[in-house]
N, C-alpha and C positions, 0 to 999 in steps of 0.2 A: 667710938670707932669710925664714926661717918668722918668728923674731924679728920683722922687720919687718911684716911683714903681720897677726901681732898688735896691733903696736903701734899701727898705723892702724886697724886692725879695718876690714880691704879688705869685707867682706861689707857692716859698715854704711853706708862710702861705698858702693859701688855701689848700694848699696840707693835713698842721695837720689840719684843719678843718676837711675837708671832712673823715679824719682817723676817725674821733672823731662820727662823723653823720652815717658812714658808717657801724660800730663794733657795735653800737646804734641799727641800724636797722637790726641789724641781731635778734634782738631780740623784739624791737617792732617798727612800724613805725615811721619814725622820727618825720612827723607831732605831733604827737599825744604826743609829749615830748617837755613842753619849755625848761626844766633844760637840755636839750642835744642840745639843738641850745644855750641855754647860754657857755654850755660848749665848743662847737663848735668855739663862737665867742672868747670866751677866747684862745684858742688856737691859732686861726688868730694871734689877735694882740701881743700876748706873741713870737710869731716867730717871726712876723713882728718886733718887739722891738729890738729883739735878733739879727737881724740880718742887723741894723742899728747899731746895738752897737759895732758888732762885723766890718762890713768896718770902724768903726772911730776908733778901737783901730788896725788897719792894713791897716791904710797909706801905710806908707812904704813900707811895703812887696809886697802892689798891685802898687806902682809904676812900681812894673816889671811882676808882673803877671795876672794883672786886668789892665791895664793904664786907659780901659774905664770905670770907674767905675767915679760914680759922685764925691766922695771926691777927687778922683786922679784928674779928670778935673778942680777941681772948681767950677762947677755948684751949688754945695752944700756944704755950709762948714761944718768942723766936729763938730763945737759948736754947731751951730743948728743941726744936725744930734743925737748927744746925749741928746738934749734936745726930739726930737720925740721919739728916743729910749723909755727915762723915761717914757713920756707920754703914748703911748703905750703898755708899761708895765704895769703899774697904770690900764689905761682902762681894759683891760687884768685878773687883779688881780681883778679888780672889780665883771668882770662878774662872775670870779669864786668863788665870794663870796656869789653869788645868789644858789652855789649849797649847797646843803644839807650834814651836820656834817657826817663824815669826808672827805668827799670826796672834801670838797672846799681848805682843806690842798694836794691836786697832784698840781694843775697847782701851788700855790706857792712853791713846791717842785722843779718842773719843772724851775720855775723861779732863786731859789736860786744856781741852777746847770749850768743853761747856764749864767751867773752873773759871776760864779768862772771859767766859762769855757772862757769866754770872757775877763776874768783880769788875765786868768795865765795857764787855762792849755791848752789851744787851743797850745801854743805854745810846749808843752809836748808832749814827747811820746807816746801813745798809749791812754793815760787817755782824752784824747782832743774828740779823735774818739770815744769811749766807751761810753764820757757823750754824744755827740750827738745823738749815738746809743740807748742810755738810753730814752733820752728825746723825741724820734722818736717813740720807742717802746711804751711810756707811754699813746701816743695818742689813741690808739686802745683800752688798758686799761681804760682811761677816760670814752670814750663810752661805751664800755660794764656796766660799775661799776655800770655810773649815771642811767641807764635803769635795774640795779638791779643783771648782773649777770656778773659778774667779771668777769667769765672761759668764754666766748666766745669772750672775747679780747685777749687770751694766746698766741694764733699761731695768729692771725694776729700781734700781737704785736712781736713775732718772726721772723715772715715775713719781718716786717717795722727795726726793726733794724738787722736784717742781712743784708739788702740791704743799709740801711746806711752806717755801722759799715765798706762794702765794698767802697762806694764809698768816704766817708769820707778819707779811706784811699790813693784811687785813688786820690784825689785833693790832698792829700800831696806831691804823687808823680808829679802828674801834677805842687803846686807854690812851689816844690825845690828852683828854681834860684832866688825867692823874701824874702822867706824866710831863706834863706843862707845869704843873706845880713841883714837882722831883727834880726837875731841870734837866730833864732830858732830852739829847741830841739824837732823837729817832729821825727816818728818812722824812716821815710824812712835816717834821715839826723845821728842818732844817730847808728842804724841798719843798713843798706845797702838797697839796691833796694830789692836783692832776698827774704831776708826774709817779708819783706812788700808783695811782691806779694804770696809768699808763704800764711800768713796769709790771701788775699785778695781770693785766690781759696778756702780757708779752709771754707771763708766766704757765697761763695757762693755755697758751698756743703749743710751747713747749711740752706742757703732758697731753695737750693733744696729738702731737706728732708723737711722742713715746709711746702712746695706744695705739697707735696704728703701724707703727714700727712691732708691735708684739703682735700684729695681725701675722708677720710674715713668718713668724718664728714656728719652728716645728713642735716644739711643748704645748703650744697653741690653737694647733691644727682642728682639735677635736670641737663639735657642733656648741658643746655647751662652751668656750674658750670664746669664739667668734661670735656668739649670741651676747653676751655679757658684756665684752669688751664694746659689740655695736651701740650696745644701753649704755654704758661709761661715755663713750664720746659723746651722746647724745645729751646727757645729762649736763657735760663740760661745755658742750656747746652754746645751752641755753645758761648755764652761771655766767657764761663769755658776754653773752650776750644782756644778762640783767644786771652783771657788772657796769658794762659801757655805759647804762641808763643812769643809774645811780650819778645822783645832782650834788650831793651833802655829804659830810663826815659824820652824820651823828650817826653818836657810838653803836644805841639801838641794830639800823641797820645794818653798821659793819661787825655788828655780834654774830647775825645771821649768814652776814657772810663767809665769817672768819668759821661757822658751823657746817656750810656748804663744802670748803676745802676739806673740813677732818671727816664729811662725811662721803667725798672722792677716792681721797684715801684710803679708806676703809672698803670701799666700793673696789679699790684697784688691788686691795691685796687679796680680795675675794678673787677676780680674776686671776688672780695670780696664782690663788689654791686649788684653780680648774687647771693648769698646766702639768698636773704630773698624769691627768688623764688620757690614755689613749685612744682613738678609736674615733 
């Protein structure tokens, strides 16, 4: 079972779930919405898919930078691995065809982007990071849309892929030495370190300005809103800042790094769950 739950990397689906519930509810309670728990669950298994598809097309490269990863062991082979992928997906696409015209065409949008990103551009410069950035960002969008009002998914959905868009880049730096053997064209291997990190501070200036842009917002207002979001900036500020120091590639520290973003993240959708508070 552990196997499996690697293999989907259940923490990062639930993660676009709960984007999805969360942008939702800032605008009516989730209960009170099935087509946002369908779209919720569509989002689950749509990552979950994606991110079985993507260990089976990156053997190799995780033979040096993942060892522990179930295809690397053998625990799971990669044929059955891309068969749960499909399935997955399929489920996935299903639910999101329970939402209402046109909003049931995002998660197959979403689908056809991490599809291209997992046969050819993950291995690309900059465009790998960007779709995932994309596809992260679009979570928060979903929720807001399907509950009727698309602008208060804008800055969360800012929020989500600038912290992506950073950390995505972090992992590039972090599997260098598996993906130099794969032959892959990621930003850090075609560009250089400096400029990667360059782009990677530029990134998190970006969610710094999108936290303080959610400062002004009315869903926000409330003491618990403004006390959290203060701890978030603060937090983004000193990674800003231990980024810049940072001398080397080795993988070691940019695992930590690439740990600090998903834990901003997660940090920012917490804020984000104080927005339907009033008072």
């Amino acid at each position: 079972m552990l196997a499996y739950l690697q293999l989907f990397r259940i923490g990062n689906a639930l993660i676009a779930a709960i984007a999805v519930v969360i942008c939702g509810w800032l605008v009516v309670p989730f209960w009170q919405s099935i087509e946002l728990i369908c779209a919720a669950i569509a989002a689950f298994f749509i990552t979950a898919g994606a991110n079985a598809a993507n260990d089976a097309n990156d053997v190799v490269a995780d033979r040096i930078n993942h060892p522990k990863r179930p295809l690397v062991t053998g625990k799971i082979q990669t044929k059955h691995a891309r068969q749960l992928a499909f399935s997955f997906t399929i489920f996935g696409i299903g639910a999101g065809f329970l939402l209402p015209p046109p909003i049931f065409l995002l998660p197959i949008l979403v689908v056809l982007l991490l599809w291209r990103y997992n046969s050819s551009w993950k291995r690309r410069a900059w465009i790998g990071n960007f779709t995932i950035a994309l596809c992260g960002a679009l979570t928060p969008i979903l929720g807001a849309w399907v509950v009727g009002d698309v602008r208060a998914g804008i800055l969360p959905a800012l929020l989500v892929g600038f912290a992506f868009f950073a950390r995505e880049l972090a992992k590039d730096i972090q599997d260098l030495p598996g993906d130099l053997v794969a032959h892959y064209k990621t930003a850090v291997i075609q560009y250089g370190y400096q400029p990667v990190k360059s782009v990677i501070r530029f990134s998190v200036l970006g969610l710094l300005a999108t936290l303080a842009a959610l400062l002004t917002l009315e869903p926000f207002q409330n003491l618990m809103s403004q006390a959290l979001i203060a701890f978030v900036i603060g937090i983004a500020i000193n990674r800003y800042i231990m980024v810049s120091r940072l001398k080397t590639s080795e993988p070691e520290q940019w695992a930590r790094v690439s740990g600090w973003f998903k834990e901003i993240l997660i940090l920012g959708l917490l804020v984000l769950s104080t927005g339907h508070i009033r008072g």
